[in-house]
N, C-alpha and C positions, 0 to 999 in steps of 0.2 A: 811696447804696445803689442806684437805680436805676443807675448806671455799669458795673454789675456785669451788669446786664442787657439790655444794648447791642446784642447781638447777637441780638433778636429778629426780624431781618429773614431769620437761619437758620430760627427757627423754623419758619417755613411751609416751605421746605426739607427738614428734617429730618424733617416729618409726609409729606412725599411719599414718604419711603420705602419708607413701608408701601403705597402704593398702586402705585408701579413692582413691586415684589416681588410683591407680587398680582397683578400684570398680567404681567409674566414669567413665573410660575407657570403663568398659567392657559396661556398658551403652551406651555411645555415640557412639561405633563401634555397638551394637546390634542396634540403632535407624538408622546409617547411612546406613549400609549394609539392613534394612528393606526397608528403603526410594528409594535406587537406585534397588532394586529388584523390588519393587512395581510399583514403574515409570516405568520400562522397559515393566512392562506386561501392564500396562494400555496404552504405546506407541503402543505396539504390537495389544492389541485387544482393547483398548477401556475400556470407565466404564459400559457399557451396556452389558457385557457379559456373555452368557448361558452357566455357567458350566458344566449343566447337560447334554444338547446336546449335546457338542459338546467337543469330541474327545480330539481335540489340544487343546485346551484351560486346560482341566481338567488337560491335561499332562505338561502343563507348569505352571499351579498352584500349584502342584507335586514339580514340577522341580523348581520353585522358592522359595517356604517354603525349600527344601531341599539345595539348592546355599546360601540363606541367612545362614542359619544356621553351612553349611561345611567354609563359608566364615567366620564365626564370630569364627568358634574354628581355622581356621586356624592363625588366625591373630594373636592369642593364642599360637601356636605350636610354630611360628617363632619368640617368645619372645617380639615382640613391645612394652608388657606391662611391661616391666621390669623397675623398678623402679632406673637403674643406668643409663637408656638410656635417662631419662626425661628430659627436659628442654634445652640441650644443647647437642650439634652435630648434625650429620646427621644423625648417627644409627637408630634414631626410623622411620624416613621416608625411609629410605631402606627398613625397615625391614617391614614395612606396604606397600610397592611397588611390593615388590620380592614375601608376601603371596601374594596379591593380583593377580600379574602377572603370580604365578606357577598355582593360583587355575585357572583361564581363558585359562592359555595351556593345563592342564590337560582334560578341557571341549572339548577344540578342539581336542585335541589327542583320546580321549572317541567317542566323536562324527566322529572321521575322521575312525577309526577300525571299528566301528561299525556299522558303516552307520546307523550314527543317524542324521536326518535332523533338526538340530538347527537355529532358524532363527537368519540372523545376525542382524537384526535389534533390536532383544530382545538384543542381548549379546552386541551389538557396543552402546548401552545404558549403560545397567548395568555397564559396566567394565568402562569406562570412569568418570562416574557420582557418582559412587560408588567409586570408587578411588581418585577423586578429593573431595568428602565429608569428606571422612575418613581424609587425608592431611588436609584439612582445619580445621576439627576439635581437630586433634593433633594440629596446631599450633592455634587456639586459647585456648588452654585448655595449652598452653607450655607458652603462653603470661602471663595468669591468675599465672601459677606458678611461674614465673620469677618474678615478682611484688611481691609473697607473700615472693621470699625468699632474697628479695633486705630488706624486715622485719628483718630477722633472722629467718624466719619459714619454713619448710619445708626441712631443711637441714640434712646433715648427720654428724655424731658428727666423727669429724678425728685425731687421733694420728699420729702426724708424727716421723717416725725413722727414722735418721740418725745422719751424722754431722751437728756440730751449722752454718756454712754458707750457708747447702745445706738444712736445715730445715725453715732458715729464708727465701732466696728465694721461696722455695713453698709454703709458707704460705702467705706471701707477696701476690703472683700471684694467690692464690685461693681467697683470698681475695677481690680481684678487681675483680674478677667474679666470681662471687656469685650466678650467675644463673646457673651456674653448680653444686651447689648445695651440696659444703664439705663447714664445719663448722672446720677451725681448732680449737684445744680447748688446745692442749697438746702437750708433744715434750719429745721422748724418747733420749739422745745422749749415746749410747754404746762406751764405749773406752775410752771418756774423766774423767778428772777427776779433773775439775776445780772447783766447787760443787756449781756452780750457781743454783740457787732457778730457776731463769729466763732466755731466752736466751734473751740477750740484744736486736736485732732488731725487732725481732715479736712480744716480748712481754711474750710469750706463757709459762706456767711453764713448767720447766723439773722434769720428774717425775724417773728419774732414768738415772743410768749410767752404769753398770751390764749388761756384754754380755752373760747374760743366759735366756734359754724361760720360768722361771717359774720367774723372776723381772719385765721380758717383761708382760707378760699375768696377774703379780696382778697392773702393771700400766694400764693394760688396763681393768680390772676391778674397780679401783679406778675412772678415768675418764670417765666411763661410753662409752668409744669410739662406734661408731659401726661401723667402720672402721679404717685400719691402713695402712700409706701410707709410703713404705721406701725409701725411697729418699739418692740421690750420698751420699758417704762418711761410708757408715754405716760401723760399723766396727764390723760384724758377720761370724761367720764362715758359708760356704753354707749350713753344715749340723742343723746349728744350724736354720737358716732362713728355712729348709724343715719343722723342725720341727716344727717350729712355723706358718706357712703354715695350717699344720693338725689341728692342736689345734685350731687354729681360724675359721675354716672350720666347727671343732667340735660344736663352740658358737657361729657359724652363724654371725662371723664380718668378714667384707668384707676384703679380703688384696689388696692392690694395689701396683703396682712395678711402682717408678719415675725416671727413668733414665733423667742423666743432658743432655739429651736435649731441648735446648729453642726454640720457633718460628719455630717449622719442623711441617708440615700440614701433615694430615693424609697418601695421597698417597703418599709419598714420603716412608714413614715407611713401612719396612718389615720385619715380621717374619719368622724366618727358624729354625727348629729344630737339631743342629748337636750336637753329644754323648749325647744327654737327657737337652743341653743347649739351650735357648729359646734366639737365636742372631739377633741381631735388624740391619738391611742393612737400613743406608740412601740413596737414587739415588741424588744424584747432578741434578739437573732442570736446565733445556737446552728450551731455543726458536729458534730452530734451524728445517729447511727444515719445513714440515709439520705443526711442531706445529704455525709455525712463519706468514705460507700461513693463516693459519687458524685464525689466531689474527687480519691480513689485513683484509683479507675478512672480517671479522665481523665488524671493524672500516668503511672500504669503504660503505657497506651496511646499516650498520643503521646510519653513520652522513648524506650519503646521503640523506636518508627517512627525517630521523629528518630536513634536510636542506629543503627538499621540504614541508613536512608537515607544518614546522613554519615558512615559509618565512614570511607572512600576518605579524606576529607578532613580528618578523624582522623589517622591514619596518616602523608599529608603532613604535617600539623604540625608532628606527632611529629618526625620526622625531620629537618623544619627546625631546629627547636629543637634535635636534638642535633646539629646541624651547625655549629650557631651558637656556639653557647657548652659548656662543660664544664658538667656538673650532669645532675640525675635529670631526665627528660621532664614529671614530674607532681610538681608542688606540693602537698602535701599539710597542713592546716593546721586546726588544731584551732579548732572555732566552737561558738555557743551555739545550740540548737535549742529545739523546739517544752515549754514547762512548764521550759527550763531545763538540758536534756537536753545534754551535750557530744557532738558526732561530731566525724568526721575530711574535713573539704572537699576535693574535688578540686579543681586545677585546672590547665592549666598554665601551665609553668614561665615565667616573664615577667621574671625579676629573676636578678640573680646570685647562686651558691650562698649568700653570707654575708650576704643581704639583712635578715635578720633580726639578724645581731651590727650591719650599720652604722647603724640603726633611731635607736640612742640619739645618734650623730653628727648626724643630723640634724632632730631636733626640733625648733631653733630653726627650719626653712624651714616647719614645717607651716601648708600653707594652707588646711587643712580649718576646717572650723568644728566647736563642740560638744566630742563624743570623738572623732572622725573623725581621722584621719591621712592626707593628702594633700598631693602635691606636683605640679604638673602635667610639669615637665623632671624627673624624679625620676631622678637618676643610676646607682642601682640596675639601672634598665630597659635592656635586651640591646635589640640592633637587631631581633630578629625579633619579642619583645615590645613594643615601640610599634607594632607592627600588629597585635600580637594583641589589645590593648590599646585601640586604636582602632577596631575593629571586636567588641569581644568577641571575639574568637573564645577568649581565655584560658578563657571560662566554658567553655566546652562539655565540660569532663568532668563538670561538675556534672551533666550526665543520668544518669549512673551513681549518683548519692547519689540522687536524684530517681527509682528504679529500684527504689533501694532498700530507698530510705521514710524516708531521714532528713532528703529536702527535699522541697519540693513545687515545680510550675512555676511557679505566681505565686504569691506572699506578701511579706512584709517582708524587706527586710534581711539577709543573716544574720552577725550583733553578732561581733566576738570578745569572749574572756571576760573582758578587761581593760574592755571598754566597756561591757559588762552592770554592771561592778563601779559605774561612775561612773552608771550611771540613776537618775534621781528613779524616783518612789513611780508614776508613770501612765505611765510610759517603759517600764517592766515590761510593760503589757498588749502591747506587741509580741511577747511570746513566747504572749501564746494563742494561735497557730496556727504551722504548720513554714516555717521561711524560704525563699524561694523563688528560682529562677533569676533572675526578674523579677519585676518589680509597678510599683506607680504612681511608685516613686522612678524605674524603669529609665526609665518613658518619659515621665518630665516634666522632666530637663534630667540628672539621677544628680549627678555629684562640681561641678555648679554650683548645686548648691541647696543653703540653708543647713540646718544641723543643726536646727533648730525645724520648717523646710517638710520635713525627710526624716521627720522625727519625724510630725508632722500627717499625713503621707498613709498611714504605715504603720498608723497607730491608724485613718486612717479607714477603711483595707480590714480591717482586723480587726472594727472594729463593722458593716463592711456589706458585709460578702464574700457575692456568691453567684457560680453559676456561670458567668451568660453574663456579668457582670462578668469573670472569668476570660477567657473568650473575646475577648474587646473588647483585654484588656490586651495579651494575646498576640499581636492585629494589631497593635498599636497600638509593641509591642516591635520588630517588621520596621522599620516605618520609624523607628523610633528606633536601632538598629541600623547602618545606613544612613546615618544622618545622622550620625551621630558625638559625636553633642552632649552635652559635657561626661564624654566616655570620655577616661578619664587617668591 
C-alpha cells in the first residue's frame, strides 16, 4: 500500500501552488489597480501636471496612491485570493466585484457626508477600468491554471469518505473536471467490510474501514491528502464526523461536505441553520410570469439585431448555395418543441435535394450515439455545406424561428420527432423549455459527445436555466463557433 504513495516528495510541490498563485495574484491586482488609478488621474489632468502649484492636483495624487493601495488590501480582505475559489466558479469574480464595488460606495458615501468634491470623471474611470482589468486578469491567469491542472499539477491531493457507490461517483465527476482542481488519490469506506484493497469503479485504494477518528486521520496521513471530501453514504456517527472536523482544522486539511446532489447549480442551493444543523433547501426552477417575459425579450432583441446585422451575409449564402447545387435555398424540417409542440425548422440547405430518401441507405455508417444520427464524411453534404457546416453558418436561419417564438437562443436540442418517439420517461423533461439555436450541448464538444453527456447537460439547463446563464452560453457559443469542434 504505501507503494502507492511514493510520490510524496510532490507533495510539498503541489502545496506550493497555492502560495505561487497567491503571490502572482497579489502582483497582478497591485499592477491592475496601479494602472487604472494612474489612467484615471492622467484622464483628469493630463501628463503635464504641476503638483506643486496646484492644490487639486496634489490632492488627488494623495488620493490615488491612497485608492490604489485601500483597493489592493481590499481585494485581500474579501478573500478573492483564496486558493479553493481558483480556477473554477463564479466565487472569485464576485468576490473581486463586490471589493471593488463596496470600495467605490464607500468613496461616494465619504464624499456625499462630507462634502468632499470628487470629480466624477476621475472615479467613472478608475471604477470601470479598474474593474474590468482585475476580471480580465483573474481569467486569464484561471486559463493559464486550468491548462496546467488538465497536467496533473496544481491540484489538491483528496481523500474521499464515504460509501463504495457514492465514492466512485465523486471521483468519477472530479475527475472529468479537473479544473476545479481535487486530485482524488484515496478512498476511506467506514462501515463496510468487504476488505477490498480497491474500490472497483475509480480504481482508487481503500485505505481503511474503521468508523473511528484516530483510523480516519492516520489514512489521511498515509496518503498525504490535503483534503477530505465525505460523500452520501458515510457511515459516521455525527459526533464522530465533529470531531474529525477539529482535528483536520488542527493539520490545516481542508474538509469538504458532498451531499448526493447531482446537476443543481449554485442559486438554486440553500443554506439555513436550524438546531446547529446546516439544511440545504433546493427551489424547483420555474420559467414562469417574469422570468419567462424576460427570456422573450432577450430572444425577440438580439435574433432581431443579429437578423439585421447579418442579413448581407445571409444573402451571400443564399446565393452560394444556389450556385452550388440544385435544390431550395432553405431546408425546412419539421422538429419537436417546447410541451411537445411540432414546428417547421429553418435552416440552410447543406445536403442534397434527396438527402432525406438516402437516410435509410445509410444507417449502417451511423456514428452517432443513443437516437442521434451522424456521420462525420457524410456523402449527402454539397461542397459549400461542409463549410457551412463547419462553421454553423447552416443554423443561421434559425433566427427567424427564434423571432418567432418557436425557438429560443439557448436551450436544448431541438429532438426530431422520430427521436422524441425513442425517449425514456426523464428524457421527456428536455421539452420543458423551447429548443434553442445553442446551449450547453453547442459549446461543450456538439456531435463528439455521447448521447448520455447530450442528454445530462440539456436536463441540467432545464433544472437550472437562468438568464446570465444564457449570457455566459452565448459567449461561450463564439468561441465554440470558431473553433469547430465536433461540427459535422
Amino acid at each position: 500500500m504505501h507503494n502507492i504513495f511514493q510520490g510524496d516528495a510532490r507533495v510539498g510541490l503541489d502545496t506550493d501552488w497555492r502560495a505561487k498563485s497567491s503571490r502572482l495574484l497579489r502582483v497582478v491586482d497591485a499592477f491592475v489597480v496601479a494602472w487604472a488609478v494612474l489612467g484615471a488621474f492622467v484622464v483628469r489632468f493630463g501628463t503635464e501636471s504641476n503638483l506643486v502649484s496646484s492644490g487639486q492636483e496634489l490632492f488627488y495624487a494623495w488620493l490615488s496612491v491612497a485608492l490604489a493601495v485601500t483597493w489592493w488590501f481590499m481585494l485581500g480582505a474579501w478573500n478573492s485570493r483564496q486558493s479553493r475559489i481558483l480556477g473554477a466558479g463564479p466565487d472569485e469574480y464576485k468576490r473581486v466585484a463586490a471589493a471593488s464595488l463596496w470600495l467605490f460606495g464607500l468613496i461616494a458615501i465619504f464624499s456625499y457626508v462630507f462634502r468632499v468634491d470628487t470629480a466624477r470623471g476621475y472615479v467613472g474611470v478608475a471604477l470601470p477600468v479598474g474593474l474590468a482589468g482585475l476580471l480580465l486578469g483573474r481569467w486569464l491567469l484561471r486559463q493559464h491554471l486550468s491548462v496546467d491542472r488538465q497536467k496533473g499539477n496544481s491540484m489538491s491531493r483528496l481523500m474521499i469518505l464515504g460509501g463504495p457507490s457514492a465514492v466512485a461517483h465523486l471521483a468519477s465527476s472530479l475527475q472529468r473536471a479537473k479544473h476545479a482542481g481535487y486530485q482524488p488519490i484515496a478512498a476511506y469506506t467506514p462501515g463496510t467490510q468487504d476488505g477490498a484493497l480497491t474500490e472497483p469503479e475509480s480504481g482508487l485504494p481503500v485505505l481503511g474501514y474503521k468508523a473511528d477518528t484516530v483510523s480516519i486521520l492516520d489514512a489521511i496521513d498515509r496518503c498525504q491528502a490535503d483534503a477530505v471530501a465525505v460523500s452520501a453514504g458515510v457511515q459516521l456517527h455525527p459526533q464522530t464526523l465533529r470531531h474529525l472536523g477539529w482535528e483536520l482544522a488542527a493539520r490545516n486539511v481542508g474538509l469538504i461536505m458532498a451531499p448526493a446532489l447531482t446537476d443543481i447549480a449554485g442559486p438554486r442551493i440553500h443554506t439555513q441553520q436550524v438546531a446547529g444543523l446546516p439544511l440545504i433547501h433546493v427551489t424547483t426552477p420555474t420559467l414562469e410570469g417574469g422570468q419567462r417575459v424576460a427570456k422573450r425579450l432577450f430572444d425577440v432583441v438580439v435574433s432581431g439585431a443579429l437578423i439585421l446585422g447579418i442579413s448581407p451575409v445571409m444573402l451571400v449564402l443564399a446565393l452560394l448555395i444556389k450556385l452550388d447545387s440544385h435544390g431550395p435555398i432553405l431546408f425546412r424540417q419539421e422538429r419537436v418543441g417546447i410541451e411537445g409542440q411540432l414546428f417547421r425548422m429553418l435552416k440552410f440547405r447543406s445536403m442534397v435535394v434527396d438527402a432525406e430518401a438516402r437516410l435509410a441507405d445509410l444507417e449502417d455508417r451511423n456514428e452517432g450515439s443513443g437516437v442521434l444520427f451522424k456521420i462525420k464524411n457524410d456523402p449527402r453534404v454539397t461542397r459549400v455545406g461542409r463549410v457551412l457546416r463547419k462553421f454553423s453558418l447552416d443554423e443561421l436561419p434559425q433566427l427567424f424561428n427564434i423571432f418567432g417564438g418557436s425557438m429560443s437562443l439557448v436551450g436544448p436540442r431541438p429532438p426530431l420527432p422520430r427521436e422524441v418517439q425513442a425517449y425514456e420517461h426523464d428524457v421527456r423533461r428536455r421539452l420543458l423549455v423551447k429548443p434553442g439555436l445553442t446551449g450547453l450541448w453547442q459549446v461543450s464538444g456538439r456531435s463528439n459527445l455521447s448521447w448520455q453527456d447530450s442528454v445530462r447537460l440539456d436536463l441540467y439547463y432545464v433544472e437550472n436555466w437562468s438568464l446570465a446563464g444564457d449570457l455566459v452560453i452565448v459567449l461561450r457559443t463564439v468561441r465554440a463557433v470558431f473553433r469547430s469542434t465536433g461540427a459535422y
